[in-house]
C-alpha positions, 0 to 999 in steps of 0.5 A: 875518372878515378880517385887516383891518390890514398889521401883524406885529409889535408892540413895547412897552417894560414898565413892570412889566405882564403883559399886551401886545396883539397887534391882528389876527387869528392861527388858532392860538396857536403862530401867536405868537412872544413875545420879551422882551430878543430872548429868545426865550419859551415859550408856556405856560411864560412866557405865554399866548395869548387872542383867537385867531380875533378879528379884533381879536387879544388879549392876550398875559399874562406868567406872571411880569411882565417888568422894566420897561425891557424891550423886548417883541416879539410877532411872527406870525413862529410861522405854519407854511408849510402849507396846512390845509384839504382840500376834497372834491369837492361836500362843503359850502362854509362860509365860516368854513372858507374865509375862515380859510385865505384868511387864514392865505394872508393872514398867511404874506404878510405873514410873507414881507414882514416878512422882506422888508422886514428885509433888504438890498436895492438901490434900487427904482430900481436896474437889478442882479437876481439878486444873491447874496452869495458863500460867506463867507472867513475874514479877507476881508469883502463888497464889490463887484466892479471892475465894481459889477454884483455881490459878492465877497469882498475882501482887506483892504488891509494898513497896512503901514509906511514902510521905508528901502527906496529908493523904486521907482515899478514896484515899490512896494506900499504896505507894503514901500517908501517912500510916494511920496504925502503921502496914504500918509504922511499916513495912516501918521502920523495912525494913529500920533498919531490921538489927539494932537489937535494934531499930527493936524490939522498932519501933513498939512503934513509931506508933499505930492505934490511929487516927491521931491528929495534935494537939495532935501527939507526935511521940509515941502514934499517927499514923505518919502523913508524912514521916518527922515525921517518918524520925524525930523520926527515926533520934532522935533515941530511948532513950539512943541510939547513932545515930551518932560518929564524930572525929577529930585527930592530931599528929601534934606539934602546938604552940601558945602565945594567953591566956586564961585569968585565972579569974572567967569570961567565957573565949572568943573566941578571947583568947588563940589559936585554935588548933582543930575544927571539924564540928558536924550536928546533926540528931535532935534539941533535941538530946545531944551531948557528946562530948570528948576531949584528948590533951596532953599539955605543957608550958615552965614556971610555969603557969595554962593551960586553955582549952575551949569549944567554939560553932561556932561564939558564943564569949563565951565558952560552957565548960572550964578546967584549970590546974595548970603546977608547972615546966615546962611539959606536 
């Protein structure tokens, strides 16, 4: 009798059966632990146990048959750290007895090296012993120390942000001032638009490592020197990118008398009639606005229609179109 195979522990996937074998030798039966779905089962009560003293192991049957998918898990993780077998001084040497707790010496070794071999552990190479993790703290998390020789627990390092404060090399802590690097800034912003695609992978040209020159900072090649010149550039946008969409609409019928008057002079704000307004604040001074009108418009005789354009209170017009109406339509 022997326990002739390294294995422990055997994982199957149910398809709808009862019964999975266990493929070396257990003493007793309580020397399985069964799990179904990381479930812990209870012999008896969810299954049973044949084969025990077999070299070749045997089966362990489900009373009701898992659902197929299930991971199933048998372990001899259930063999007790004791030693069994009480030998009496020139009393009979059996070899069945003996070799059944040389095995069982057998089993709690490869019980102690499936633990093993399921934990962390440096490199085989390694030259670090006697490591041990530190009692845990709560908001802390396990690194290793400044000289790598062991663990210790380890104070996250706040985000903090960009602040108008003025930037101080002896003082700034990463949180409370000014970044005086493109890579603080930079990992400000990117955790500000990670998901903006097309703006994460041009941040980094907003921000460099170049000292910081208030007369000379052009947003692009300078570090930033406050959270507003970086909250600016972000609001302006990078080229060509759309950094707001406003709109108004209506379906509803409006008439009006005013005129527009058709000559060659910039039409007024106190022409024609108002039909549709819409209040625009833009992210930045220097951004261009594109602005789009649709209408659908009609006179009841032969005339122009004329549209402007206005801004605010200004008298006069930011753009204007006028249309010819030959009969009367839209």
């Amino acid at each position: 009798m022997t326990v002739s195979t390294e294995d422990f522990r055997w994982t199957y996937t149910s398809t709808g059966g009862v019964t999975y074998q266990y493929l070396n030798k257990i003493l007793t039966q309580d020397d399985l632990t069964v799990y179904a779905s990381s479930v812990l089962q209870t012999i008896g009560t969810d299954y049973t146990v044949d084969g025990v003293g077999d070299d070749a192991g045997g089966n362990v049957t489900f009373l009701a048959a898992p659902a197929a998918g299930t991971t199933i898990l048998i372990t001899k993780d259930g063999i007790a750290f004791t030693q069994d077998h009480d030998y009496t001084e020139n009393d009979p040497f059996p070899a069945a007895s003996h070799e059944d707790a040389l095995d069982k010496q057998t089993n709690l070794a490869q019980k102690i090296w499936d633990y093993v071999r399921r934990s962390v552990k440096v490199a085989i190479t390694s030259t670090l012993t006697d490591l041990e993790l530190p009692s845990p703290s709560a908001g802390k998390y396990l690194g290793w120390n400044d000289t790598g020789t062991g663990l210790s627990n380890l104070t996250p390092i706040a985000l903090g942000s960009i602040s108008d404060d003025t930037y101080s090399s002896a003082g700034w802590d990463g949180a409370s001032e000014v970044a005086p690097s493109k890579n603080a800034v930079r990992d400000k912003i990117e955790l500000m638009i990670a998901d903006i695609d097309t703006l994460e992978s041009n941040v980094a040209s907003l921000v460099s490592d170049t000292a910081y020159s208030s007369t000379s900072w052009d947003g692009a090649t300078e570090v930033a020197p406050s959270k507003n010149a970086v909250r600016d550039i972000l609001q302006k946008g990078i080229t060509g990118q759309v950094v707001q969409v406003v709109n108004y609409q209506t379906g509803s019928y409006a008439t009006g008398t005013g005129q527009i008057i058709s000559d060659d002079t910039i039409p007024l704000q106190t022409e024609g009639d108002e039909y549709m307004q819409l209040a625009i604040t833009p992210k930045s001074a220097s951004n261009y606005l594109k602005i789009e009108v649709t209408g659908m418009w009609s006179d009841s005789i032969n005339s122009n229609i004329g549209v402007a354009l206005f801004q605010d209170s200004i008298a006069t017009g930011l753009a204007a179109v006028n249309s010819w109406i030959g009969l009367p339509k839209y």
